[in-house]
Every structure is written in structure tokens, then in C-alpha cells.
KOLNU-204876 format. One record per atom (N, C-alpha, C): residue in three letters; x, y, z. Coordinates in steps of 0.2 Angstrom, whole numbers, padded with zeros to 4 digits, always signed. Layout:
N
ALAXYZ/...
***
This chain:
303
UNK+0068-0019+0015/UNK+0061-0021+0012/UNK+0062-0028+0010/UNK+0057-0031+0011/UNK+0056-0040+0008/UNK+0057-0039+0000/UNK+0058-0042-0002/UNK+0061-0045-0009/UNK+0055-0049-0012/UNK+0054-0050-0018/UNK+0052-0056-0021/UNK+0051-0062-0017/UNK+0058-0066-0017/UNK+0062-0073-0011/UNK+0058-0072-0005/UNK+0059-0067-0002/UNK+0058-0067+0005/UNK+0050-0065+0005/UNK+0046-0062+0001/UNK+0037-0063+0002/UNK+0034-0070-0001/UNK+0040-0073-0008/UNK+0038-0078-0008/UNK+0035-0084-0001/UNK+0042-0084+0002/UNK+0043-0087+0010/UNK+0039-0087+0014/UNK+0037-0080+0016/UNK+0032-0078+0021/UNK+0024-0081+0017/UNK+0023-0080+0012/UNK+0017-0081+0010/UNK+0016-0089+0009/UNK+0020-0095+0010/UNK+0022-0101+0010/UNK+0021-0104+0015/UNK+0024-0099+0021/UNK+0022-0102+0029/UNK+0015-0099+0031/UNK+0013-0094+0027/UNK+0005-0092+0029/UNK-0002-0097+0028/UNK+0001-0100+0021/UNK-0002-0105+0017/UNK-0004-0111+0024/UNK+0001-0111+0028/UNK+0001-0116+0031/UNK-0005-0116+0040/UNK-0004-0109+0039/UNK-0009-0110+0045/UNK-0014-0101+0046/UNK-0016-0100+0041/UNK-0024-0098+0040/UNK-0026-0097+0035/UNK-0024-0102+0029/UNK-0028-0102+0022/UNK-0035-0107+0026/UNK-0041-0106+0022/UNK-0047-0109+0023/UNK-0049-0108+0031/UNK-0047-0104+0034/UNK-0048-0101+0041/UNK-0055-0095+0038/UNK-0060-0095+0042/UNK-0065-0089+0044/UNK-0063-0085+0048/UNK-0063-0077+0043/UNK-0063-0074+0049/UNK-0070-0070+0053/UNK-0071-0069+0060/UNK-0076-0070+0063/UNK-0077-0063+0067/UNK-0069-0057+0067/UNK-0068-0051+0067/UNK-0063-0048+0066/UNK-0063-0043+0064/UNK-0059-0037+0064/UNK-0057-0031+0068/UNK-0050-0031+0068/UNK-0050-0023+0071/UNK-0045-0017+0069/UNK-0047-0014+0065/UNK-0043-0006+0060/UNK-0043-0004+0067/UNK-0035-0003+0069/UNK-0032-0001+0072/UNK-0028+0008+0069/UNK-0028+0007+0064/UNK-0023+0012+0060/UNK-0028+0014+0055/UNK-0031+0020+0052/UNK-0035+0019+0046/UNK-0030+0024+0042/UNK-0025+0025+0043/UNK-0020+0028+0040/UNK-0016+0023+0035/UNK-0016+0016+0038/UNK-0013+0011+0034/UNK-0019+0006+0032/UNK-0021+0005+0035/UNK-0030-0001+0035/UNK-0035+0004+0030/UNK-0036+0000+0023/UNK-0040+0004+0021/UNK-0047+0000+0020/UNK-0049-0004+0026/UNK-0056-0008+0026/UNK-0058-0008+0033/UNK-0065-0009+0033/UNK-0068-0009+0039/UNK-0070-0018+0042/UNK-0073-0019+0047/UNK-0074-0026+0049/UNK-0080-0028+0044/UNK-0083-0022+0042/UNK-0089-0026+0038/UNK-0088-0031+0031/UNK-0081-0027+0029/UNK-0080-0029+0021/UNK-0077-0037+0022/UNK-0075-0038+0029/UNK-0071-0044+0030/UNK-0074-0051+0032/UNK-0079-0049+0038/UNK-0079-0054+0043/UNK-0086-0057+0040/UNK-0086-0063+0041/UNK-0089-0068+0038/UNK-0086-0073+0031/UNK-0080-0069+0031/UNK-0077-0073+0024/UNK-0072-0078+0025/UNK-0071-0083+0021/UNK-0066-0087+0023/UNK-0060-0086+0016/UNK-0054-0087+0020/UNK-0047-0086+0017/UNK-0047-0094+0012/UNK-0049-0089+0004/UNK-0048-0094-0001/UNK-0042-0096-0003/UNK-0036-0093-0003/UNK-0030-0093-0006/UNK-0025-0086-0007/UNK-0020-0088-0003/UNK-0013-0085-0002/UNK-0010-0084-0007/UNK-0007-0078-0011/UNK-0003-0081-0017/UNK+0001-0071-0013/UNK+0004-0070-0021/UNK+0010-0063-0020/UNK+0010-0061-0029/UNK+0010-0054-0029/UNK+0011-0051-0034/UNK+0019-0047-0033/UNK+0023-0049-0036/UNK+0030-0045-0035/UNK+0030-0046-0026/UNK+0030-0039-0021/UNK+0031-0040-0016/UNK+0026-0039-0012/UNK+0021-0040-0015/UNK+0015-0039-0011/UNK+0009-0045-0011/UNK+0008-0046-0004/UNK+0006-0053-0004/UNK-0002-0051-0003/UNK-0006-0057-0008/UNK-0012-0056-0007/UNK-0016-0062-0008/UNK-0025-0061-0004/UNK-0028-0065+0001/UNK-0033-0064-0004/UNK-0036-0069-0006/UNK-0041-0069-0008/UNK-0047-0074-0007/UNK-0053-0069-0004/UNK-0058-0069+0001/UNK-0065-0074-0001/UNK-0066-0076+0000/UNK-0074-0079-0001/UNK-0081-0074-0004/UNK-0079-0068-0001/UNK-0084-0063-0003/UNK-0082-0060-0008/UNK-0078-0064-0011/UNK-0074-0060-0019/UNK-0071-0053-0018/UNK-0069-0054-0012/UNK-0064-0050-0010/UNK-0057-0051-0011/UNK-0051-0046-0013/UNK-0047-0045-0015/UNK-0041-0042-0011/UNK-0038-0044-0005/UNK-0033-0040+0000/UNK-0028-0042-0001/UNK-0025-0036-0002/UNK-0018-0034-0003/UNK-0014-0031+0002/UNK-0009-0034+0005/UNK-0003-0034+0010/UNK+0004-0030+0009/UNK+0006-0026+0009/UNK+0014-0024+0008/UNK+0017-0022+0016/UNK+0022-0027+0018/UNK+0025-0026+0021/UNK+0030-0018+0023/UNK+0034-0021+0016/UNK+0036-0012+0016/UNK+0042-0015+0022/UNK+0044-0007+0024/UNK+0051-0008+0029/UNK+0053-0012+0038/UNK+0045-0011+0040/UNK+0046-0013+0046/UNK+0039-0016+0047/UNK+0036-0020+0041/UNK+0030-0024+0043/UNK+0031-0029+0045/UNK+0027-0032+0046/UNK+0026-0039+0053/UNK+0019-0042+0052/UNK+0019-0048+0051/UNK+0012-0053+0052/UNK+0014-0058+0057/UNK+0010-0058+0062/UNK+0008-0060+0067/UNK+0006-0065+0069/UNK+0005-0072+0068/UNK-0002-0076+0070/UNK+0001-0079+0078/UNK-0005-0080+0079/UNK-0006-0086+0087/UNK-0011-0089+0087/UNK-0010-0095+0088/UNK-0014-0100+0090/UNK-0021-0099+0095/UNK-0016-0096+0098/UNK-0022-0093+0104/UNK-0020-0086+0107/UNK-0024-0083+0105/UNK-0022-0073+0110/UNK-0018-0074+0117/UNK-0012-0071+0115/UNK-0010-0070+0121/UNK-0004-0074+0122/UNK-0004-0078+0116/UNK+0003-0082+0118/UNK+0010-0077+0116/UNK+0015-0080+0121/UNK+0020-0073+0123/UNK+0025-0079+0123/UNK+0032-0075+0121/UNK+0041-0075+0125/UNK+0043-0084+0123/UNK+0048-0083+0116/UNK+0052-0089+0116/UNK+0057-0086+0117/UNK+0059-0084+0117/UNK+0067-0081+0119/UNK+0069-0077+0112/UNK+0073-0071+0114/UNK+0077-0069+0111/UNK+0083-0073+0105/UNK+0085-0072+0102/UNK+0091-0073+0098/UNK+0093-0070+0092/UNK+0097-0065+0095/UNK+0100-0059+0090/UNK+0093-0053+0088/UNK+0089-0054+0093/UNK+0082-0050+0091/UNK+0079-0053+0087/UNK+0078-0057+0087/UNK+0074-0065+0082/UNK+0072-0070+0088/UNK+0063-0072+0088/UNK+0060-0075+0091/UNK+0062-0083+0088/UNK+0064-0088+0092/UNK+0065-0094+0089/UNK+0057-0097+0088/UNK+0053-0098+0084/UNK+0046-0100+0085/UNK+0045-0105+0079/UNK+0039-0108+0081/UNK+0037-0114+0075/UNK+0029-0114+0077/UNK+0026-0120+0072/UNK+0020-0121+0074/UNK+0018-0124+0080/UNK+0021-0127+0082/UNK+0019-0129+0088/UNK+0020-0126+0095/UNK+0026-0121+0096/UNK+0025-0116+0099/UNK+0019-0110+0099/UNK+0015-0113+0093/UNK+0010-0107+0093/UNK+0009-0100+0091/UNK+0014-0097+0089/UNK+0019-0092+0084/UNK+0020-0094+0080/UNK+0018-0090+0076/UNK+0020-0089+0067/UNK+0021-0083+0066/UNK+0027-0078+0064/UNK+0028-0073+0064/UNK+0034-0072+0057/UNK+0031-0068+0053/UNK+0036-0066+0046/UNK+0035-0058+0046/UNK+0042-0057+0043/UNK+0045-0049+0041/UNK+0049-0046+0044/UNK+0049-0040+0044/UNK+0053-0036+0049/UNK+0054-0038+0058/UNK+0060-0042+0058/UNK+0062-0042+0066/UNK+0062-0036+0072/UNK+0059-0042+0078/UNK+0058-0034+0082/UNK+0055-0036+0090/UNK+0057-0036+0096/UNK+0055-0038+0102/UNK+0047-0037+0101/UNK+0041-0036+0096/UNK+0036-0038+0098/UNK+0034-0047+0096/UNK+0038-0050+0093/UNK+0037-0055+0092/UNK+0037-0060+0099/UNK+0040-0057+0104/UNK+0039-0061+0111/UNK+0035-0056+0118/UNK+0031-0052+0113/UNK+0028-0048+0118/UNK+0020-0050+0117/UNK+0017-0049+0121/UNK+0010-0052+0122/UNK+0008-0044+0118/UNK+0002-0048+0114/UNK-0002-0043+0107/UNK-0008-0042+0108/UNK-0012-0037+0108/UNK-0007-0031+0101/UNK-0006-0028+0105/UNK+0001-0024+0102/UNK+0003-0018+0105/UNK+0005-0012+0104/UNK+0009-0005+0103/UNK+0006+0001+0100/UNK+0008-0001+0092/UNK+0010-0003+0089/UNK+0013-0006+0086/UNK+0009-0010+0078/UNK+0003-0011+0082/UNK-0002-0015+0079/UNK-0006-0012+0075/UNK-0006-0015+0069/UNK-0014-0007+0064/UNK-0018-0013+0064/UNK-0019-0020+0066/UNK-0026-0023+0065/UNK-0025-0029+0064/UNK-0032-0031+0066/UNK-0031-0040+0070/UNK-0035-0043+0067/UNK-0036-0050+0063/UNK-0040-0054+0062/UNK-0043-0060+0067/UNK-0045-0060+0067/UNK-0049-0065+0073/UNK-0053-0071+0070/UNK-0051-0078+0069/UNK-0052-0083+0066/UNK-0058-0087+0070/UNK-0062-0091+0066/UNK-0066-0095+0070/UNK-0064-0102+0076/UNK-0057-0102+0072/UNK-0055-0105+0076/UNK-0049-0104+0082/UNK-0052-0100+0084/UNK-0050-0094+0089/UNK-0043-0092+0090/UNK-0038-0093+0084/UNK-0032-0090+0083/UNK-0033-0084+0079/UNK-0027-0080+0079/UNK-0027-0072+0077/UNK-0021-0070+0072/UNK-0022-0066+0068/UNK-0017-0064+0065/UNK-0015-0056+0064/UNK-0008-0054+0068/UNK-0008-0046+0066/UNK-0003-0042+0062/UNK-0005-0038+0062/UNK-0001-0033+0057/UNK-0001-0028+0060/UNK+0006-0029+0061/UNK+0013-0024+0064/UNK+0016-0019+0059/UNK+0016-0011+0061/UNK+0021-0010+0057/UNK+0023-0002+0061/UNK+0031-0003+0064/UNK+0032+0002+0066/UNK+0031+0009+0066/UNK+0034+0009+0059/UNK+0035+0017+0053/UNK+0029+0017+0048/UNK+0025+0015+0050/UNK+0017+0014+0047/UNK+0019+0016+0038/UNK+0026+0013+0035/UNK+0025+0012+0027/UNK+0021+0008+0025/UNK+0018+0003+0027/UNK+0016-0001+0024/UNK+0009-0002+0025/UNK+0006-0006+0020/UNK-0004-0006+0021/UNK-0006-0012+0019/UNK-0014-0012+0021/UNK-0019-0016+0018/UNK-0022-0013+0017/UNK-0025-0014+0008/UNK-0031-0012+0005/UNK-0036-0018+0002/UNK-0043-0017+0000/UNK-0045-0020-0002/UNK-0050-0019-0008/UNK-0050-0024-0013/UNK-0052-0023-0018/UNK-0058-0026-0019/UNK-0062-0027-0026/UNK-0069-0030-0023/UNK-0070-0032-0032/UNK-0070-0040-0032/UNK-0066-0042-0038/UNK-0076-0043-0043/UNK-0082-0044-0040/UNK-0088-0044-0041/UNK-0090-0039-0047/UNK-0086-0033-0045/UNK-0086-0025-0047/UNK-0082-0024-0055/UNK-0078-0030-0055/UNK-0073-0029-0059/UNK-0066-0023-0058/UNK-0066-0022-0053/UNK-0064-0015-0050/UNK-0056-0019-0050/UNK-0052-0010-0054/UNK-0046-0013-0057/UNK-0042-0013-0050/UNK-0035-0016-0050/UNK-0031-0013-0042/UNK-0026-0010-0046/UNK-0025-0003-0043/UNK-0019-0002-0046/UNK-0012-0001-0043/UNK-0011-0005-0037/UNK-0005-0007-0034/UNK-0002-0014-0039/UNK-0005-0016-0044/UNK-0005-0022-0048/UNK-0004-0020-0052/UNK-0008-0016-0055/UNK-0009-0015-0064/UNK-0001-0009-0066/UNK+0001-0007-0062/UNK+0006-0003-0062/UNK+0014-0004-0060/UNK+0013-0014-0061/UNK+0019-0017-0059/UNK+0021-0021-0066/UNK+0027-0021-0069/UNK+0028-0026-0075/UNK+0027-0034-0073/UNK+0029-0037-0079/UNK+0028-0044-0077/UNK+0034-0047-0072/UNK+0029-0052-0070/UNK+0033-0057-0065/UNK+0040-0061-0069/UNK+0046-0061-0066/UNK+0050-0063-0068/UNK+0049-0071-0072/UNK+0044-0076-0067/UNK+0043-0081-0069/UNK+0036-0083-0072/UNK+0033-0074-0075/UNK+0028-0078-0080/UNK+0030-0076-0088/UNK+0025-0081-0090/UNK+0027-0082-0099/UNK+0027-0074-0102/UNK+0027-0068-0099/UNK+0026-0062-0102/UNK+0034-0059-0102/UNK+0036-0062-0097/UNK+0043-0060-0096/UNK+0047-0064-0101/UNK+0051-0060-0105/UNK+0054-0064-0111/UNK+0059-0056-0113/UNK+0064-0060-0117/UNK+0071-0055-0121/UNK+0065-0049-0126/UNK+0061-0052-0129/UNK+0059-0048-0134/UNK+0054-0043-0128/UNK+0052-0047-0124/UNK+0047-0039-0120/UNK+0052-0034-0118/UNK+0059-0034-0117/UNK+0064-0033-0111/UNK+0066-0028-0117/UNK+0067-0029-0124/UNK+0069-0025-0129/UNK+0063-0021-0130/UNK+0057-0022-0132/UNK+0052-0018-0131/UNK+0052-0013-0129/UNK+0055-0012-0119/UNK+0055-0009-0114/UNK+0063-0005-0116/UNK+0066-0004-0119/UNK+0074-0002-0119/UNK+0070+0004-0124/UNK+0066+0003-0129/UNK+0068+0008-0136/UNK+0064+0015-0132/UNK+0060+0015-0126/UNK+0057+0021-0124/UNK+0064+0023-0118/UNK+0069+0019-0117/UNK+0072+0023-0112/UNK+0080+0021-0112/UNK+0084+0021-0120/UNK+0087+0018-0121/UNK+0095+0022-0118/UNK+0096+0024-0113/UNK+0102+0026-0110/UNK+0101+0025-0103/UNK+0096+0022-0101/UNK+0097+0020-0095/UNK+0104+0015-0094/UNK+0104+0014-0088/UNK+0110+0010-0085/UNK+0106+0003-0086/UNK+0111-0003-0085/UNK+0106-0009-0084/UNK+0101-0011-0078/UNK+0107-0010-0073/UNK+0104-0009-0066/UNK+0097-0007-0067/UNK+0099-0001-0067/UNK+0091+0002-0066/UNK+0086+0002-0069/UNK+0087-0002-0073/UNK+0083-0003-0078/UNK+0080-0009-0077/UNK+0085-0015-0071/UNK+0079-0023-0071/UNK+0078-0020-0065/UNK+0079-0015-0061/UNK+0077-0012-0053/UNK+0070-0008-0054/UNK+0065-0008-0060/UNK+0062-0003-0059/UNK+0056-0008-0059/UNK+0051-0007-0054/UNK+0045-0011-0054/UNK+0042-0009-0061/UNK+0040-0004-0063/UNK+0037-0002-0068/UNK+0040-0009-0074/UNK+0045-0011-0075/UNK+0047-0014-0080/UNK+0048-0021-0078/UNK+0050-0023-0072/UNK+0048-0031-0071/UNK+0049-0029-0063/UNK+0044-0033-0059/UNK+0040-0034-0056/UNK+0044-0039-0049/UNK+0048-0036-0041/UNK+0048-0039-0036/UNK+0059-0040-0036/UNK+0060-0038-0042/UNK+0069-0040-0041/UNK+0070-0033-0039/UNK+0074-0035-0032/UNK+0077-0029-0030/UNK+0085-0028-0029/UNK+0089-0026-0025/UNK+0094-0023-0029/UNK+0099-0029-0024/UNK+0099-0033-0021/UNK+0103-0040-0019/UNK+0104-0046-0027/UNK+0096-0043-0029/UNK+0096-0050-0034/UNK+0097-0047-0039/UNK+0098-0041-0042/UNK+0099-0037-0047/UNK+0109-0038-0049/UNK+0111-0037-0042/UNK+0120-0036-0044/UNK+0119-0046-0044/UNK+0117-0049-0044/UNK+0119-0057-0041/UNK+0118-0059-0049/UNK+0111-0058-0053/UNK+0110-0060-0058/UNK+0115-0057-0064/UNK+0118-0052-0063/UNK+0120-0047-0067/UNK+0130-0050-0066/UNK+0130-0051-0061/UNK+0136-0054-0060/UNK+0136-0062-0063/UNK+0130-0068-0064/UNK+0129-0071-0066/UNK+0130-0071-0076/UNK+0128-0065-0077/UNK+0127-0066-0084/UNK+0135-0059-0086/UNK+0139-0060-0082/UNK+0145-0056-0085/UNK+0141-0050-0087/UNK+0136-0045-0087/UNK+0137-0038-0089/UNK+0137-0035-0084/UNK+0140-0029-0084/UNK+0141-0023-0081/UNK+0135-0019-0079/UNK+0134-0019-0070/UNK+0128-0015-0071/UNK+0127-0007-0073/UNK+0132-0007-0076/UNK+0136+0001-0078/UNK+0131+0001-0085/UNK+0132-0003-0090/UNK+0130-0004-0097/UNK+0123+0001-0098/UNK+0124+0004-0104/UNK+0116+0007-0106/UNK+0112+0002-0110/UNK+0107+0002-0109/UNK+0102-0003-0111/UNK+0103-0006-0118/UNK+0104+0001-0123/UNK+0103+0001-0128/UNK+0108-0003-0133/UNK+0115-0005-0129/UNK+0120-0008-0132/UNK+0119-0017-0127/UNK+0112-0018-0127/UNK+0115-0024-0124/UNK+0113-0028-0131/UNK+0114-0032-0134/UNK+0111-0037-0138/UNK+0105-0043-0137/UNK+0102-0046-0142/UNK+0097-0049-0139/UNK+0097-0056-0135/UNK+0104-0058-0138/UNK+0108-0065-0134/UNK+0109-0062-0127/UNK+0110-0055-0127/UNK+0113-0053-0119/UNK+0107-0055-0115/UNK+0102-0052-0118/UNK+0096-0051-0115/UNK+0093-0056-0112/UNK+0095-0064-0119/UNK+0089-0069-0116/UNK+0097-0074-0110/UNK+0102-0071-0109/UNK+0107-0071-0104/UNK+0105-0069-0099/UNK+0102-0063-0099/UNK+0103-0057-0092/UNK+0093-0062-0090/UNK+0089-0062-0093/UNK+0084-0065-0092/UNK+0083-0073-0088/UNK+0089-0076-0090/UNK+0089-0083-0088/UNK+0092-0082-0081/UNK+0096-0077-0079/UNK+0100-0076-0074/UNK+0095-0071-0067/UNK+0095-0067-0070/UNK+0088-0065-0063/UNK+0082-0071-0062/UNK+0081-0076-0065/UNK+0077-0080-0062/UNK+0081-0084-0060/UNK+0088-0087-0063/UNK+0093-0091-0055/UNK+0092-0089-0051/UNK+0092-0082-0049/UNK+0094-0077-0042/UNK+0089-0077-0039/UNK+0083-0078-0041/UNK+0079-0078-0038/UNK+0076-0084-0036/UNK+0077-0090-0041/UNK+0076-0095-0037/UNK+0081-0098-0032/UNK+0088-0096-0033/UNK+0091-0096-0028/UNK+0090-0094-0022/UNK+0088-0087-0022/UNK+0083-0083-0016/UNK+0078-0088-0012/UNK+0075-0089-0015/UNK+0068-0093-0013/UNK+0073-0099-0010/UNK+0076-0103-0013/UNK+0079-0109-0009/UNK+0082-0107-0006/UNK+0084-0102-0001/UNK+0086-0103+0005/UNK+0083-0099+0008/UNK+0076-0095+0008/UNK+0072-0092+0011/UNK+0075-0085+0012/UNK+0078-0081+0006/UNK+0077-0073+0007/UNK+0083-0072+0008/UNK+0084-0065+0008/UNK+0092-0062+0012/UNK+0092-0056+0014/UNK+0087-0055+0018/UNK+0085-0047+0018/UNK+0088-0047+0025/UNK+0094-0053+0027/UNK+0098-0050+0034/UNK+0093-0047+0040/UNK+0095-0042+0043/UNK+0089-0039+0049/UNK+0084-0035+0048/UNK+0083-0034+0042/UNK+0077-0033+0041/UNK+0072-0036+0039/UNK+0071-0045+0040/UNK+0068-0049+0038/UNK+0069-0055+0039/UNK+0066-0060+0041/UNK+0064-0067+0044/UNK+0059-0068+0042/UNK+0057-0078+0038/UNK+0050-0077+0035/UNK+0047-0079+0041/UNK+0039-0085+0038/UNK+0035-0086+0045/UNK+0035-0088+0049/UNK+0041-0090+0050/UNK+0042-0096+0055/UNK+0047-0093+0059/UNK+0051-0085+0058/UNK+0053-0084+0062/UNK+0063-0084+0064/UNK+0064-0088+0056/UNK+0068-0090+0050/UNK+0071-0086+0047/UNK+0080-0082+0048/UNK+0082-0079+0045/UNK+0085-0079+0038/UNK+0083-0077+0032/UNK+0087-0080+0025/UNK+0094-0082+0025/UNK+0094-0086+0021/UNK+0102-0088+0021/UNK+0105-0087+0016/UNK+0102-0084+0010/UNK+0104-0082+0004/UNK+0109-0079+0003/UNK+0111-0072+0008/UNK+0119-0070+0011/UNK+0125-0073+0013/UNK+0121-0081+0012/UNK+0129-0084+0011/UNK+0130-0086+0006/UNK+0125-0086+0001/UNK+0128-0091-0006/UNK+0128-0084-0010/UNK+0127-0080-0009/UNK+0130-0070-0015/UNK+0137-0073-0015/UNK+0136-0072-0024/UNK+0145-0069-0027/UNK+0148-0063-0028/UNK+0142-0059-0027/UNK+0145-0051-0028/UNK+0144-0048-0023/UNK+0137-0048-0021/UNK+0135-0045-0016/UNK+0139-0045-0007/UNK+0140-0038-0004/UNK+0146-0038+0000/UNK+0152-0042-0002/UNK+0154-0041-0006/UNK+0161-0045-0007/UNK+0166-0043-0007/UNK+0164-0033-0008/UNK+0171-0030-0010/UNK+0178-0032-0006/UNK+0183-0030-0013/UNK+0188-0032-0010/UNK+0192-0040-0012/UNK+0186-0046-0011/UNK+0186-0051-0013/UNK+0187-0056-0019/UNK+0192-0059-0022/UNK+0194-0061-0029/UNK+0187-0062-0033/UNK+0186-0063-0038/UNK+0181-0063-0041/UNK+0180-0071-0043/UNK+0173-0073-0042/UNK+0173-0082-0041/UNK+0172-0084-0049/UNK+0172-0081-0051/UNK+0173-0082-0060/UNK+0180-0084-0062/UNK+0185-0084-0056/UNK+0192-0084-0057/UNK+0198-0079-0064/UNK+0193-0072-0066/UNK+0196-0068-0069/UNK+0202-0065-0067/UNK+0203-0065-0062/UNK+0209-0061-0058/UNK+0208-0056-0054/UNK+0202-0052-0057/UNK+0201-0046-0056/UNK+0196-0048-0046/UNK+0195-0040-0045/UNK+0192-0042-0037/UNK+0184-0039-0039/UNK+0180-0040-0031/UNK+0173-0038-0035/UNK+0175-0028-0029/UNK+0170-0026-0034/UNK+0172-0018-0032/UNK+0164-0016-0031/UNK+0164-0010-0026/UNK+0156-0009-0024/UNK+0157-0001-0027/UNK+0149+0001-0029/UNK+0149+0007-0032/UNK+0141+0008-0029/UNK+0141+0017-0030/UNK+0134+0017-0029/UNK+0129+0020-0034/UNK+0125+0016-0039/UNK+0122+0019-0044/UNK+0115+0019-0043/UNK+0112+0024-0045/UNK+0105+0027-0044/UNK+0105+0028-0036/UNK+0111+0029-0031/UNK+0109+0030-0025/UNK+0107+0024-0022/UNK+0111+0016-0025/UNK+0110+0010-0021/UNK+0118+0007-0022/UNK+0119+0004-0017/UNK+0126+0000-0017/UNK+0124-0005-0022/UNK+0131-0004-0027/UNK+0129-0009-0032/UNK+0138-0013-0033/UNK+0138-0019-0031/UNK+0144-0024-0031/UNK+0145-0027-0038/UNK+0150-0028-0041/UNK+0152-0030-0047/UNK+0160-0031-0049/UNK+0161-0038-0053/UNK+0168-0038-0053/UNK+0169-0033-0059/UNK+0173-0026-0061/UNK+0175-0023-0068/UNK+0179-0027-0074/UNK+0184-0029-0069/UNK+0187-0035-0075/UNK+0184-0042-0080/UNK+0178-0043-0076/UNK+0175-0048-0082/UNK+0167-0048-0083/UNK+0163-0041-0080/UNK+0157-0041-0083/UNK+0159-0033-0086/UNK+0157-0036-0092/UNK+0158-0029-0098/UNK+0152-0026-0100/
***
């Protein structure tokens, strides 16, 4: 699933070729994933691109409010023109750019060089200026819903996410706050839960955690508040590191341009087992799996 980094990305290269576009139609292919009709849409122009955690959202001229989750095998689409097909393969990655006429972000997949749509497809936006954009998703986890911001109508794919790692709410004292209701968790799964901060997933959890020397073994309750504004400075490294090099969701992810992350080359912990520890401790980094997630860590020098 896309990351923080890696929806960052995508939502940066979308920015560039249908913000302030009209859309002129719609087609709800899937209403199992598509929770809007052509009516709630067309006629509105695309005010602004932005992402909450890993959910990237549009925001409409008709004070409309759309929300996008990729999820495991989602796919946004665009063409310049209907119908444009086949840059070649590479490794199951389409090489494309704007000037090819393909913009394609998320889950990789031979639809990126096959003429569109396909079974594949849950719904097409149709631009005034007669390019298109679709949403692909294999294993139908993922959706578009739409909100209606005139109504003051809450969203609660939103309201049910903690803070952004990089807004002013995220701080050591909220991060303590959050431990006294669940103070035996492990630490891990403690910056892993969306409920408590918003988009870090388990790449940039062992990377930051390996950054700030703790153990992702540690129960909350013993970390101190020096740790805290440590562990806090260090998942936003991670994650800006992520961002600069565009992701690291490997094959299950390319942003919009069709651009695989490079962030898997610059992990200190992550896949590494086996490997000396670059902290130069002595020690090697060792892989465990907690809460049911591979989790990478050197033992000898994050305590």
C-alpha cells in the first residue's frame, strides 16, 4: 500500500496535469468502490490537490470534497488524449512522461500500456480539455467518496486519523498524551497506528526508530520525553527522506510519472538483515515480526 512519501508523490505529479481542469463527465463503473454519481461532479473545476495521511484529496469548485485511497492495487490514470496505448514494458513498469501523453501513479500493472478502460476500471473523468483520468483497481480495496463541504458535512475517513507528522499538533507532549491510555504497547505499534499519527507506515517506522536508537520492542510507557521529542524529530527525517526520493513501496508502487521510489536504497535497517549495523556498534541489524509486520532493528544499539 502507498505510504505518506509515495501519495505525497503521486498527488505532486497530479498537481501538474489536471489541477484547474473541468470536468465535462463521468463514468461510475464500480458503485461498490465509486460512491458519487456524474451529477455530484460534472461541471466542477479541479481547485486543489492536496493528501491527508494516505489519502489524496480534490477539491471541487462546487464545494465539493473527494477523496481517493489507493489502497493495494489502485491506479490513477490520465491521457492526454483517449486511447493513447503501449510505451514498453520495464520490469512491469510503463516508462512514461508528459509528453508521451501518460501520467500513470500507484500500483504497477500491464494496464498502464493497454488502451482504456479496461475490466479493471471503476470510473473515468472526462476533462474539457479532452484528456481523461482513471481509476484502476484490481482487488476493488480501494475508493472514491465524496463529501459536500457547503453542508458542513463531517468526513470521517479524516476525522478518524491522528495528526500529520508535519503539522504543529504533532509534538512529544501530544505523543505522551496518547501513551497514558495505552501504556504497554510496544513502540512500533504505537507510531504504526493511524488513529494516533496519521500516514507512517511500517518502512518508515523501523527507519525512524532505527534513527532515534530505540527499540521497536520498547513499551510506551518507559520511553522518556527527551526520547519522545528524538523519536518525533526522526519519523519526520524518514519521511522526508521518503519524499526525496519519491517512495519505496518497491512493486507495489510507481508515482505519476510512472517512476519507481528509490528510498530502498538509502533504508538503514530496513531489509538489511544480517548486515553490520551503520551506526558502527558491532552489532548486525536482525528482522522480527511484531504485531504481524516484519520489523528490522539493530538489538545491540537501539535499547
Amino acid at each position: 500500500m502507498p505510504e505518506l512519501p509515495e501519495v505525497e508523490t503521486i498527488v505532486r505529479g497530479l498537481r501538474k496535469v489536471i489541477l484547474d481542469k473541468k470536468i465535462t463527465d463521468f463514468e461510475n463503473r464500480d458503485s461498490k468502490v465509486i460512491k458519487f454519481e456524474a451529477k455530484d461532479v460534472v461541471g466542477s473545476k479541479i481547485e486543489a490537490i492536496g493528501r491527508h495521511a494516505k489519502i489524496i484529496e480534490l477539491d471541487l469548485s462546487n464545494r465539493k470534497h473527494l477523496l481517493i485511497h489507493l489502497k493495494m492495487t489502485g491506479q490513477l490514470i490520465w491521457e492526454e488524449k483517449p486511447g493513447t496505448t503501449a510505451f514498453g514494458l520495464r520490469k512491469a513498469r510503463p516508462s512514461t512522461s508528459l509528453t508521451a501523453g501518460r501520467v500513470a501513479g500507484g500500483h504497477p500493472s500491464p494496464a498502464w500500456v493497454e488502451t482504456l478502460p479496461n475490466k479493471h476500471t471503476r470510473a473515468v473523468f472526462h476533462f474539457s480539455d479532452n484528456s481523461v483520468l482513471f481509476f484502476n483497481d484490481l482487488r476493488r480495496f480501494g475508493y472514491m467518496k465524496l463529501y459536500d463541504f457547503s453542508n458542513g458535512e463531517d468526513v470521517p475517513e479524516l476525522k478518524k486519523l491522528g495528526p500529520e507528522p508535519f503539522s504543529a499538533d504533532f509534538t512529544s507532549e501530544y505523543l505522551i498524551s496518547r501513551v497514558r491510555k495505552i501504556p504497554n504497547r510496544k513502540v512500533k505499534q504505537f507510531i504504526i497506528d493511524q488513529e494516533i499519527i496519521s500516514g507512517v507506515g511500517n518502512i518508515y517506522v523501523d527507519e525512524a526508530l532505527f534513527y532515534a536508537k530505540i527499540s521497536p520492542l520498547r513499551p510506551v510507557k518507559e520511553i522518556s520525553l527527551t526520547e519522545w521529542k528524538t523519536i518525533r524529530e526522526s519519523i519526520r527525517k524518514a519521511l522526508e527522506l521518503g519524499i526525496k526520493y519519491g517512495g519505496s513501496s518497491e512493486d507495489t508502487y510507481v508515482d505519476a510519472f510512472g517512476n519507481q521510489g528509490k528510498f530502498n536504497e538509502h533504508t538503514q535497517v530496513y531489509r538489511k538483515t544480517g548486515q553490520p549495523c551503520p551506526h558502527g556498534c558491532g552489532g548486525k541489524i536482525e528482522r522480527i515480526t511484531l504485531g504481524g509486520r516484519g520489523t528490522h532493528y539493530c538489538p545491540d544499539c537501539q535499547k
